[in-house]
Biotite code that builds the C-alpha atoms (Angstrom):
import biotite.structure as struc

atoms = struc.array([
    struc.Atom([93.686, 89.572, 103.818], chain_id="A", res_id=1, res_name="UNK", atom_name="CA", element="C"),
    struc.Atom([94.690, 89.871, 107.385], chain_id="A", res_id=2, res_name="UNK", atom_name="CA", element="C"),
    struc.Atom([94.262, 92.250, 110.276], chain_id="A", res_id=3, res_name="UNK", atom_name="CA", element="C"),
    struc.Atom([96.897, 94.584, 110.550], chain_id="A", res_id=4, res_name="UNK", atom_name="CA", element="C"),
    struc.Atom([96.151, 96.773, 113.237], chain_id="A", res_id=5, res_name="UNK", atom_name="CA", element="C"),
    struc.Atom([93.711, 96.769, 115.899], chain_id="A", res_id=6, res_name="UNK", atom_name="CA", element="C"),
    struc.Atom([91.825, 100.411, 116.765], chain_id="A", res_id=7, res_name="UNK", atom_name="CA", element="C"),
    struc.Atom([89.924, 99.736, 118.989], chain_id="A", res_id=8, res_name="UNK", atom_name="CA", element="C"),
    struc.Atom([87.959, 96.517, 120.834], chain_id="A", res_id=9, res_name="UNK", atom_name="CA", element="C"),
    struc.Atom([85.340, 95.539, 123.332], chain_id="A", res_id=10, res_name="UNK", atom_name="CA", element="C"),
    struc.Atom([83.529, 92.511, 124.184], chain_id="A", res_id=11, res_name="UNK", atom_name="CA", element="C"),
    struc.Atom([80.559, 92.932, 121.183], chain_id="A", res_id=12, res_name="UNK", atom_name="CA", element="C"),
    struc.Atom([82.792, 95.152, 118.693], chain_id="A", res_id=13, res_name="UNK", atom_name="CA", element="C"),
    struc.Atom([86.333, 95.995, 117.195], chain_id="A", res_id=14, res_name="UNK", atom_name="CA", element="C"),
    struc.Atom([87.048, 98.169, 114.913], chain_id="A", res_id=15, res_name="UNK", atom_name="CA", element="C"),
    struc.Atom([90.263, 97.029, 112.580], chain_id="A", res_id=16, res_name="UNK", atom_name="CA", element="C"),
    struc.Atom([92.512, 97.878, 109.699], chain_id="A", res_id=17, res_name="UNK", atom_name="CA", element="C"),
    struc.Atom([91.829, 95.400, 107.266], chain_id="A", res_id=18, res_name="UNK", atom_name="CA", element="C"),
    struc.Atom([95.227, 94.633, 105.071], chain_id="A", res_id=19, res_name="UNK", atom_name="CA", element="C"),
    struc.Atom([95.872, 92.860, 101.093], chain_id="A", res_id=20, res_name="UNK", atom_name="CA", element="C"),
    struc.Atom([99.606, 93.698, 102.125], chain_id="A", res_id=21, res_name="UNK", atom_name="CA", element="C"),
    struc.Atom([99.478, 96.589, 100.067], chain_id="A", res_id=22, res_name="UNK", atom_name="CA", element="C"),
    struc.Atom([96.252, 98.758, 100.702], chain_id="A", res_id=23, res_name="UNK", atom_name="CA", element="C"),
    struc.Atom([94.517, 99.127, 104.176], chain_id="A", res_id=24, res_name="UNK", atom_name="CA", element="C"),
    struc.Atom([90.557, 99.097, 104.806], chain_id="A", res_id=25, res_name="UNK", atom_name="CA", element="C"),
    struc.Atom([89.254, 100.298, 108.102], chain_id="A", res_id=26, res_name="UNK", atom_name="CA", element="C"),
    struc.Atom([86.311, 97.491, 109.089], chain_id="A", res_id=27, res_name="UNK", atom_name="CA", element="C"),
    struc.Atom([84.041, 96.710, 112.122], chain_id="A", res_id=28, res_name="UNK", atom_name="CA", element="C"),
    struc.Atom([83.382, 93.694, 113.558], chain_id="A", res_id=29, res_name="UNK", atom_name="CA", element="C"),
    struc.Atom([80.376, 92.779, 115.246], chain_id="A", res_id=30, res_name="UNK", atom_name="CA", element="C"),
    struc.Atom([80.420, 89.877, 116.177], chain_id="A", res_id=31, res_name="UNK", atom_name="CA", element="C"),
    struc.Atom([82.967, 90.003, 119.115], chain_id="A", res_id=32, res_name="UNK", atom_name="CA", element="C"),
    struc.Atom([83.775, 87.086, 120.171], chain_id="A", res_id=33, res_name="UNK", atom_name="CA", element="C"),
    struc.Atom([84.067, 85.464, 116.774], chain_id="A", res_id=34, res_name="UNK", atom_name="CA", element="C"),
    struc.Atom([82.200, 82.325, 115.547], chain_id="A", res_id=35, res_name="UNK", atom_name="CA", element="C"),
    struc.Atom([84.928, 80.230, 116.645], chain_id="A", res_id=36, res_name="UNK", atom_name="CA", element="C"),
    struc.Atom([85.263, 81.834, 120.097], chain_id="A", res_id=37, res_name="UNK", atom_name="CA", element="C"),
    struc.Atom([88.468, 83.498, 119.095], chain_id="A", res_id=38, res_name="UNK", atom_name="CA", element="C"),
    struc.Atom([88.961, 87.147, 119.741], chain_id="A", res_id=39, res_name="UNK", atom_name="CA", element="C"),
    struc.Atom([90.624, 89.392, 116.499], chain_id="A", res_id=40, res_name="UNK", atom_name="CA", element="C"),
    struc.Atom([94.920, 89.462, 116.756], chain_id="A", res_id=41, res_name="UNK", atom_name="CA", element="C"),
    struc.Atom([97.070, 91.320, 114.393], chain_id="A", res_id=42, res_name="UNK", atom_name="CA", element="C"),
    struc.Atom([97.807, 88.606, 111.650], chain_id="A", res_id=43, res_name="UNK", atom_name="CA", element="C"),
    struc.Atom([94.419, 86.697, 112.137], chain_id="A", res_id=44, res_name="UNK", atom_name="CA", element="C"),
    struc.Atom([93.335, 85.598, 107.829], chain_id="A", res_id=45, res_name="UNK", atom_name="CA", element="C"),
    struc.Atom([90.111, 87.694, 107.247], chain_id="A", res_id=46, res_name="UNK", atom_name="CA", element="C"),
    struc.Atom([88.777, 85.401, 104.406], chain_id="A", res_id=47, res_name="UNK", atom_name="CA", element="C"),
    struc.Atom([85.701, 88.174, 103.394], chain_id="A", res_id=48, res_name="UNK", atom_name="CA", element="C"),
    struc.Atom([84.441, 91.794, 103.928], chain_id="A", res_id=49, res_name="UNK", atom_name="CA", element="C"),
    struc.Atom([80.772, 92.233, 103.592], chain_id="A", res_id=50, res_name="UNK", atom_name="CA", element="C"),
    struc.Atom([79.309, 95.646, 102.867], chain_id="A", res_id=51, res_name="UNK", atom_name="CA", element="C"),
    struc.Atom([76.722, 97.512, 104.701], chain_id="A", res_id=52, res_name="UNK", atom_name="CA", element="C"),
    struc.Atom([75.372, 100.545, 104.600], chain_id="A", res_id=53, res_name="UNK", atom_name="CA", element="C"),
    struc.Atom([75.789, 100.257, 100.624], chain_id="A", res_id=54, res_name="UNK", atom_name="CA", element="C"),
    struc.Atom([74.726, 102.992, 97.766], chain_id="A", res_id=55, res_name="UNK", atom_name="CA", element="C"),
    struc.Atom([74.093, 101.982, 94.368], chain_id="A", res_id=56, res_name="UNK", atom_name="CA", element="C"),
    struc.Atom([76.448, 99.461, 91.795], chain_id="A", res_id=57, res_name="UNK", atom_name="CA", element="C"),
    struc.Atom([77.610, 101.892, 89.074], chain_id="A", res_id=58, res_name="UNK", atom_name="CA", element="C"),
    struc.Atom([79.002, 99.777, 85.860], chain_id="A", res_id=59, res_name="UNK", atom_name="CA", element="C"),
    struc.Atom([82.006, 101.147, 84.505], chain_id="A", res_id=60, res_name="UNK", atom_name="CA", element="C"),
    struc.Atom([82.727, 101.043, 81.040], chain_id="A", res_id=61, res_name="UNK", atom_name="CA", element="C"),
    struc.Atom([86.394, 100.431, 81.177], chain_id="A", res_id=62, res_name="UNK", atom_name="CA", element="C"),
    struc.Atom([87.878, 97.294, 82.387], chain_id="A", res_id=63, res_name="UNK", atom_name="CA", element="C"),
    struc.Atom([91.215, 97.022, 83.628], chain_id="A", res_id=64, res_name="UNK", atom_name="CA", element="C"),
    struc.Atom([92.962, 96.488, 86.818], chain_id="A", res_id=65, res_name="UNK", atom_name="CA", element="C"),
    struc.Atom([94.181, 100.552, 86.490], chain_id="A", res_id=66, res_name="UNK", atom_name="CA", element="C"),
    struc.Atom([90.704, 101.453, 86.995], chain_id="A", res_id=67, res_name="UNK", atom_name="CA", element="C"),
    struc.Atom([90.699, 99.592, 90.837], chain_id="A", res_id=68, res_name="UNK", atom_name="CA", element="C"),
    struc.Atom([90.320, 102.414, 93.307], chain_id="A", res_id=69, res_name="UNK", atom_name="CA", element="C"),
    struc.Atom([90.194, 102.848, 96.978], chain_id="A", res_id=70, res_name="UNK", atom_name="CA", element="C"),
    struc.Atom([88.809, 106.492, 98.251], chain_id="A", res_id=71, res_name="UNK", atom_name="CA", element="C"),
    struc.Atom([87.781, 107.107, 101.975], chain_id="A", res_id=72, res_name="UNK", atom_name="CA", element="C"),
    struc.Atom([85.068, 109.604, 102.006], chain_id="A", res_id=73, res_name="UNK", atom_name="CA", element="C"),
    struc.Atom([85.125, 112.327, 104.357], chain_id="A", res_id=74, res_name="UNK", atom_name="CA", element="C"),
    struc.Atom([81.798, 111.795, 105.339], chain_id="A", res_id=75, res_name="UNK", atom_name="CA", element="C"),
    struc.Atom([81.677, 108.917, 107.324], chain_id="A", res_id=76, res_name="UNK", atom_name="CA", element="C"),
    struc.Atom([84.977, 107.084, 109.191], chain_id="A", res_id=77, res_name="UNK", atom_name="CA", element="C"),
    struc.Atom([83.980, 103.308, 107.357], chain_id="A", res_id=78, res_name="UNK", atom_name="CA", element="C"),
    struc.Atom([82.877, 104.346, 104.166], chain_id="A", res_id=79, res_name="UNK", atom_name="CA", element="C"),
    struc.Atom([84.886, 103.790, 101.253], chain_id="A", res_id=80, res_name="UNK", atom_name="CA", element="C"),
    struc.Atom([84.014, 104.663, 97.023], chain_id="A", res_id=81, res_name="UNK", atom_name="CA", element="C"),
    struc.Atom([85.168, 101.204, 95.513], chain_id="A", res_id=82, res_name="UNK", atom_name="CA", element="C"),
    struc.Atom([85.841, 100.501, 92.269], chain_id="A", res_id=83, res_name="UNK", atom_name="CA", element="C"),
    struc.Atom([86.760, 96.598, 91.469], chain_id="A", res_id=84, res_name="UNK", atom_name="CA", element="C"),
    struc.Atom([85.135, 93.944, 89.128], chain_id="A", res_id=85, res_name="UNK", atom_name="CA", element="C"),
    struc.Atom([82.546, 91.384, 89.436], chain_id="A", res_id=86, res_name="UNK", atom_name="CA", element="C"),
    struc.Atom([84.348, 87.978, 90.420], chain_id="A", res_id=87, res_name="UNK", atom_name="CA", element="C"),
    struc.Atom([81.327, 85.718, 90.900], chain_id="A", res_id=88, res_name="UNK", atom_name="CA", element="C"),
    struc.Atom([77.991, 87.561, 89.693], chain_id="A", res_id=89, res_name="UNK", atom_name="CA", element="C"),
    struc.Atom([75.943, 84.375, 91.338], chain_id="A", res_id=90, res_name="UNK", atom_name="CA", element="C"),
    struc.Atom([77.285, 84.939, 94.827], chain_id="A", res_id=91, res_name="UNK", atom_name="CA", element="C"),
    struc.Atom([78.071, 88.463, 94.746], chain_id="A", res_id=92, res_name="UNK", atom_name="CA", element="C"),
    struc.Atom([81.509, 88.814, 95.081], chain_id="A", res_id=93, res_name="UNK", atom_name="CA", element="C"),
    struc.Atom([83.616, 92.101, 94.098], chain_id="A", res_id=94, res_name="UNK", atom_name="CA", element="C"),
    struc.Atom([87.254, 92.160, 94.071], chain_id="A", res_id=95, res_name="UNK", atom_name="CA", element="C"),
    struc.Atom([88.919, 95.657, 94.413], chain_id="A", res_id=96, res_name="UNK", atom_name="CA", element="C"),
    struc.Atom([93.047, 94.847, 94.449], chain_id="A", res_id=97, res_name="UNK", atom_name="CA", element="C"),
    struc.Atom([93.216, 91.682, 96.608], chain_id="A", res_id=98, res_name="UNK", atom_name="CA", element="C"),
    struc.Atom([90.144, 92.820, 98.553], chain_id="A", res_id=99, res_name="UNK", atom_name="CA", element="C"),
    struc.Atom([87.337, 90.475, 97.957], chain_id="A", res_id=100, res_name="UNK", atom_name="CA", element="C"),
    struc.Atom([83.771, 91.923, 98.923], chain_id="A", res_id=101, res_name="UNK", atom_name="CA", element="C"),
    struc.Atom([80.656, 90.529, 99.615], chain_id="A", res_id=102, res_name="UNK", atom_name="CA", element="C"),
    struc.Atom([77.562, 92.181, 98.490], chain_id="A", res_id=103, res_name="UNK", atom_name="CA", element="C"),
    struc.Atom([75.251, 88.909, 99.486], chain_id="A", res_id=104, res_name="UNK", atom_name="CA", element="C"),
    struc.Atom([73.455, 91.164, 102.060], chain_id="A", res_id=105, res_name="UNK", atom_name="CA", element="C"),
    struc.Atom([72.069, 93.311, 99.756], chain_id="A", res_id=106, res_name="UNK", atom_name="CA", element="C"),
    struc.Atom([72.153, 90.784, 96.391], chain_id="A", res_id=107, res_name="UNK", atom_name="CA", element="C"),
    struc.Atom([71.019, 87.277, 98.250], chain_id="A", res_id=108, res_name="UNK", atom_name="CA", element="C"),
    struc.Atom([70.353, 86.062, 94.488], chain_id="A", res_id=109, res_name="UNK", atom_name="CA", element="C"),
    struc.Atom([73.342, 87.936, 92.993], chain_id="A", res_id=110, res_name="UNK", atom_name="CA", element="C"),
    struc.Atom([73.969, 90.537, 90.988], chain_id="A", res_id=111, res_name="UNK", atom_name="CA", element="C"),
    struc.Atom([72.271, 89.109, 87.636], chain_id="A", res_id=112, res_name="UNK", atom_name="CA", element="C"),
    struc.Atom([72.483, 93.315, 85.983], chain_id="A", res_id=113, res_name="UNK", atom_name="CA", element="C"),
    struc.Atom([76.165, 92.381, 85.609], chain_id="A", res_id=114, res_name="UNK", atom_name="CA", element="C"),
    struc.Atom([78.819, 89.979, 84.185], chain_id="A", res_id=115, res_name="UNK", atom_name="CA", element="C"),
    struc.Atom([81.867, 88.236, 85.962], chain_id="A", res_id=116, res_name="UNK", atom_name="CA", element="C"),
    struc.Atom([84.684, 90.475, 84.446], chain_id="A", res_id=117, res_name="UNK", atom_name="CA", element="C"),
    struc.Atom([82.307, 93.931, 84.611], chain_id="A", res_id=118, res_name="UNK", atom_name="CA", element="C"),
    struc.Atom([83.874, 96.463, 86.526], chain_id="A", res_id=119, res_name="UNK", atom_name="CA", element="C"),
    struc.Atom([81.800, 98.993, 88.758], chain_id="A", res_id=120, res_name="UNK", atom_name="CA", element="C"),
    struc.Atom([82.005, 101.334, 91.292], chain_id="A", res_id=121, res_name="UNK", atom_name="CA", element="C"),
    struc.Atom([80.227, 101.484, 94.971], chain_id="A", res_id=122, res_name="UNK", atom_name="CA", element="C"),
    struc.Atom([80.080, 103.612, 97.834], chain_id="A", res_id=123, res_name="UNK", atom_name="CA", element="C"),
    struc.Atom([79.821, 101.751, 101.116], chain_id="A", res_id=124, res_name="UNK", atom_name="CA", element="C"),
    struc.Atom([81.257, 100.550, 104.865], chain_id="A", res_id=125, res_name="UNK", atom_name="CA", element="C"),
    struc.Atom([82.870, 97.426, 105.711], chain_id="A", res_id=126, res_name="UNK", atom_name="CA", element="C"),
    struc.Atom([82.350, 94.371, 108.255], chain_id="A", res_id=127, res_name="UNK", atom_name="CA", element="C"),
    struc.Atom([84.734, 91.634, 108.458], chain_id="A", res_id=128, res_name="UNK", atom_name="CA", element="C"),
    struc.Atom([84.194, 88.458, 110.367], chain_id="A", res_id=129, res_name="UNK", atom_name="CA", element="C"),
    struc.Atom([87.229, 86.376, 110.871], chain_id="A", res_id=130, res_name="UNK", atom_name="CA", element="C"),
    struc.Atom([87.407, 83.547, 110.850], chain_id="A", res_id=131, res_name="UNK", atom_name="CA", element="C"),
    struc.Atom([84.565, 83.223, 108.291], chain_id="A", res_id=132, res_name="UNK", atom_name="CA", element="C"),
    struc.Atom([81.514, 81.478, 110.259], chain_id="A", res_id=133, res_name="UNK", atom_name="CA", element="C"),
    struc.Atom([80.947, 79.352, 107.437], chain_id="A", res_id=134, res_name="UNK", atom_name="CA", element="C"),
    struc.Atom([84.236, 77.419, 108.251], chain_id="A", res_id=135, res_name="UNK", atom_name="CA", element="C"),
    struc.Atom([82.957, 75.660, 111.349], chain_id="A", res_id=136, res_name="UNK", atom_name="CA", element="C"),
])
């Protein structure tokens, strides 16, 4: 994942386009200046989105990569209805395409109501922090 564009930025915030070099996610950042003191560029590796402002995990009874979906909502400019699968149920991690997503925040002990492989759907925004804090 990498920053592809770049809508707007201050000193505390920014407010990106979040690119898997096929679908785009609109994210906030903010923590302006980053961890590492750098500020966000176009091309900068976003290693993780985190979810905030999060509604309910929905499982889904399929499972198959055709059932990945990306839908902005009208309702609010960050908030997205996901539908990916459970990657790591201990650290709750969701992958939806080549987006992987972060639901520690609201899961700090993980998402034990689901399996690794389980696909569900999730309404929520997104923050990005780049390069990922835990890397220094």
């Amino acid at each position: 994942m990498k920053i592809s564009k770049i809508n707007e930025y201050s000193y505390s915030y920014a407010e990106c386009m979040v690119s898997d070099g096929k679908q785009e996610l609109r994210c906030v950042c903010n923590s302006v200046p980053l961890p590492c003191g750098q500020e966000p560029k176009i091309g900068m590796a976003v290693k993780m989105l985190y979810a905030f402002n999060y509604g309910k995990l929905l499982l889904k009874k399929e499972n198959s990569l055709n059932s990945y979906l990306i839908l902005k909502t009208e309702k609010y400019g960050f908030q997205y209805k996901l539908i990916g699968s459970v990657i790591d149920k201990k650290n709750a991690l969701i992958k939806v395409f080549d987006f992987i997503i972060s639901l520690e925040y609201f899961y700090p002990n993980g998402i034990s109501e689901f399996e690794n492989g389980d696909v569900i759907s999730f309404i929520t925004c997104l923050l990005y922090t780049s390069p990922s804090p835990r890397d220094y």
